[in-house]
C-alpha positions in Angstrom: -39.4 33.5 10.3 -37.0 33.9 13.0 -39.1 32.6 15.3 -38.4 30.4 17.9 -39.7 27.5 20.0 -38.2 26.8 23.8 -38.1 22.9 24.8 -39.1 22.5 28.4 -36.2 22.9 30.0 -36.1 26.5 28.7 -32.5 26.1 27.6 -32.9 25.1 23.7 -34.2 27.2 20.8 -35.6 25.7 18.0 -35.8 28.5 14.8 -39.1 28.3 12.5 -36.2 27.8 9.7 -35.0 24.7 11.5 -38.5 23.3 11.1 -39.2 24.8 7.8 -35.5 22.5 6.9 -36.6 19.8 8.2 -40.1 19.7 6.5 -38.5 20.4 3.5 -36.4 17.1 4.0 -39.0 15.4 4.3 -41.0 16.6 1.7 -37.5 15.7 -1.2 -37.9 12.0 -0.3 -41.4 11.3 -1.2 -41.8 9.3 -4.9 -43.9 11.7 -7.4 -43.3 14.9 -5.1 -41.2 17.2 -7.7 -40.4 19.3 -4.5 -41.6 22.8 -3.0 -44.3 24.6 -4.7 -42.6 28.4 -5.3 -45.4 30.6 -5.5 -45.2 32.2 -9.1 -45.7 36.0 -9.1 -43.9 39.0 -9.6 -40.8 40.3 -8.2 -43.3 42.9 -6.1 -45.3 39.9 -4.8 -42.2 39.0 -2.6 -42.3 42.7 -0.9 -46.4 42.7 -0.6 -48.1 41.0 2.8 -50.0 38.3 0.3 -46.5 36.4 -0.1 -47.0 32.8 1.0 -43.9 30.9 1.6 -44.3 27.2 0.6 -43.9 25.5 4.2 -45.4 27.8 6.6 -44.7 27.0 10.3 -47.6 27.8 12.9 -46.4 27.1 16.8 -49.1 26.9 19.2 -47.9 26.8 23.0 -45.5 24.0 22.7 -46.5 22.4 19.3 -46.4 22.9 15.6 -48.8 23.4 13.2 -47.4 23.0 9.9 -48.9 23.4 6.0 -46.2 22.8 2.6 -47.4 23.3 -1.1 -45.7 21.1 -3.4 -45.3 20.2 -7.1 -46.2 16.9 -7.8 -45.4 15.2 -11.2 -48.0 13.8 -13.7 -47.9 10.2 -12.2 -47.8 11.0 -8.8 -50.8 9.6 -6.9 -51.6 12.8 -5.2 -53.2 11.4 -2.0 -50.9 8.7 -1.5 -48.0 11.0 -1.6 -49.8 13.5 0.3 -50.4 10.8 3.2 -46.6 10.1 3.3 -45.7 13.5 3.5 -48.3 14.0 6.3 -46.4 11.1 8.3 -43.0 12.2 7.3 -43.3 15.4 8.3 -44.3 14.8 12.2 -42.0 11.7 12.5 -38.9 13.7 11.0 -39.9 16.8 12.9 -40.5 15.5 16.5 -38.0 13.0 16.4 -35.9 15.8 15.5 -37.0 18.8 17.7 -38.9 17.0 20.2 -41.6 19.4 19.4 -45.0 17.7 19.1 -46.6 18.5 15.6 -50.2 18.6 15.7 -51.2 19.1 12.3 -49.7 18.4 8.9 -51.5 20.3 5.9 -50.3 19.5 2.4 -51.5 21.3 -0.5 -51.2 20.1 -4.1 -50.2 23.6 -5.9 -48.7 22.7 -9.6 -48.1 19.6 -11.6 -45.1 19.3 -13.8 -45.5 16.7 -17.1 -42.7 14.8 -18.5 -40.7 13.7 -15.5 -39.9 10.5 -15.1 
Protein backbone atom coordinates (compact mmCIF):
# COMPACT_ATOMS: atom_id res chain seq x y z
CA UNK A 1 0.00 0.00 0.00
CA UNK A 2 2.57 2.54 -0.70
CA UNK A 3 0.71 4.16 -2.96
CA UNK A 4 0.29 7.55 -3.38
CA UNK A 5 -2.12 10.33 -4.35
CA UNK A 6 -0.69 13.99 -5.77
CA UNK A 7 -2.96 17.13 -4.76
CA UNK A 8 -3.26 19.49 -7.63
CA UNK A 9 -0.49 21.47 -7.24
CA UNK A 10 1.63 18.27 -7.81
CA UNK A 11 3.82 19.15 -4.79
CA UNK A 12 2.02 16.90 -1.95
CA UNK A 13 1.88 13.10 -1.54
CA UNK A 14 -0.68 11.59 0.20
CA UNK A 15 0.31 7.51 1.08
CA UNK A 16 -2.67 4.94 0.86
CA UNK A 17 -1.43 4.28 4.71
CA UNK A 18 -2.26 7.88 5.45
CA UNK A 19 -5.79 7.22 4.35
CA UNK A 20 -6.00 3.73 5.59
CA UNK A 21 -4.98 5.96 9.30
CA UNK A 22 -7.30 8.06 8.94
CA UNK A 23 -10.29 5.68 8.15
CA UNK A 24 -9.26 3.73 10.84
CA UNK A 25 -9.76 6.90 13.13
CA UNK A 26 -12.72 7.34 12.16
CA UNK A 27 -13.92 4.00 12.32
CA UNK A 28 -12.53 3.78 16.74
CA UNK A 29 -15.05 6.62 17.41
CA UNK A 30 -18.23 5.12 16.37
CA UNK A 31 -20.58 3.76 19.56
CA UNK A 32 -21.11 -0.28 19.01
CA UNK A 33 -18.06 -0.46 16.37
CA UNK A 34 -15.59 -2.95 18.43
CA UNK A 35 -12.99 -1.83 15.75
CA UNK A 36 -11.28 -3.38 12.47
CA UNK A 37 -12.47 -6.60 11.35
CA UNK A 38 -8.85 -8.79 11.13
CA UNK A 39 -9.50 -11.33 8.64
CA UNK A 40 -9.00 -14.71 10.56
CA UNK A 41 -6.92 -17.23 8.61
CA UNK A 42 -3.73 -18.85 8.75
CA UNK A 43 -0.38 -17.59 8.96
CA UNK A 44 -0.04 -18.61 4.96
CA UNK A 45 -3.21 -16.62 4.15
CA UNK A 46 -1.07 -13.37 4.82
CA UNK A 47 1.62 -14.55 1.98
CA UNK A 48 -1.30 -15.80 -0.57
CA UNK A 49 -2.99 -12.99 -3.10
CA UNK A 50 -6.70 -13.76 -1.35
CA UNK A 51 -5.41 -11.55 1.72
CA UNK A 52 -7.90 -8.71 2.28
CA UNK A 53 -6.76 -6.00 4.44
CA UNK A 54 -9.65 -4.57 6.54
CA UNK A 55 -9.70 -0.86 5.02
CA UNK A 56 -8.85 -1.17 1.47
CA UNK A 57 -8.12 2.13 -0.27
CA UNK A 58 -9.15 2.45 -4.10
CA UNK A 59 -7.90 5.95 -5.82
CA UNK A 60 -9.56 6.80 -8.92
CA UNK A 61 -7.97 9.90 -10.90
CA UNK A 62 -8.12 12.31 -8.07
CA UNK A 63 -10.56 10.66 -5.57
CA UNK A 64 -10.89 7.81 -3.17
CA UNK A 65 -12.88 4.89 -3.11
CA UNK A 66 -12.77 3.40 0.17
CA UNK A 67 -14.38 -0.08 1.82
CA UNK A 68 -13.45 -1.10 5.92
CA UNK A 69 -14.79 -4.46 7.65
CA UNK A 70 -15.47 -4.10 11.10
CA UNK A 71 -16.51 -5.91 14.31
CA UNK A 72 -19.42 -4.66 15.70
CA UNK A 73 -20.67 -5.67 19.21
CA UNK A 74 -23.97 -7.48 20.11
CA UNK A 75 -25.93 -4.15 20.67
CA UNK A 76 -24.67 -2.26 18.01
CA UNK A 77 -27.46 -1.16 15.62
CA UNK A 78 -25.51 -2.24 12.59
CA UNK A 79 -26.99 0.28 10.11
CA UNK A 80 -26.93 3.08 12.18
CA UNK A 81 -23.35 2.70 12.99
CA UNK A 82 -22.62 1.79 9.54
CA UNK A 83 -24.23 5.22 8.34
CA UNK A 84 -21.93 7.16 10.82
CA UNK A 85 -19.02 5.49 9.71
CA UNK A 86 -19.98 6.14 5.99
CA UNK A 87 -20.10 10.10 7.02
CA UNK A 88 -17.12 9.92 9.22
CA UNK A 89 -15.01 8.53 6.94
CA UNK A 90 -15.39 11.23 3.91
CA UNK A 91 -15.66 14.18 6.36
CA UNK A 92 -12.37 13.01 8.27
CA UNK A 93 -10.63 12.06 5.07
CA UNK A 94 -11.26 15.12 2.83
CA UNK A 95 -11.07 17.59 5.42
CA UNK A 96 -7.89 15.92 6.07
CA UNK A 97 -6.26 15.17 2.60
CA UNK A 98 -8.34 17.33 0.48
CA UNK A 99 -8.93 14.31 -1.45
CA UNK A 100 -12.57 13.93 -2.59
CA UNK A 101 -13.98 10.45 -1.37
CA UNK A 102 -16.46 9.14 -3.58
CA UNK A 103 -17.58 6.07 -2.02
CA UNK A 104 -17.67 4.69 1.48
CA UNK A 105 -18.31 0.86 1.68
CA UNK A 106 -18.68 -0.68 5.11
CA UNK A 107 -19.04 -4.26 5.69
CA UNK A 108 -20.29 -5.91 8.88
CA UNK A 109 -17.66 -8.99 9.20
CA UNK A 110 -17.85 -10.41 12.97
CA UNK A 111 -19.87 -9.70 16.02
CA UNK A 112 -18.32 -9.87 19.43
CA UNK A 113 -21.02 -10.71 22.59
CA UNK A 114 -20.46 -9.51 25.98
CA UNK A 115 -19.12 -5.99 25.62
CA UNK A 116 -20.52 -3.47 27.12
Amino acid sequence: MNKSSESKADSVKISEDVISKITESAVSGVDGVCGLAIPKKSPMSFLMSSFKPPVRIRMNGGSAEISVSIAVSDSCKVRSAAEKIQKQVKEDVQNMTGIAVTKVSVYVKDIIFGTE
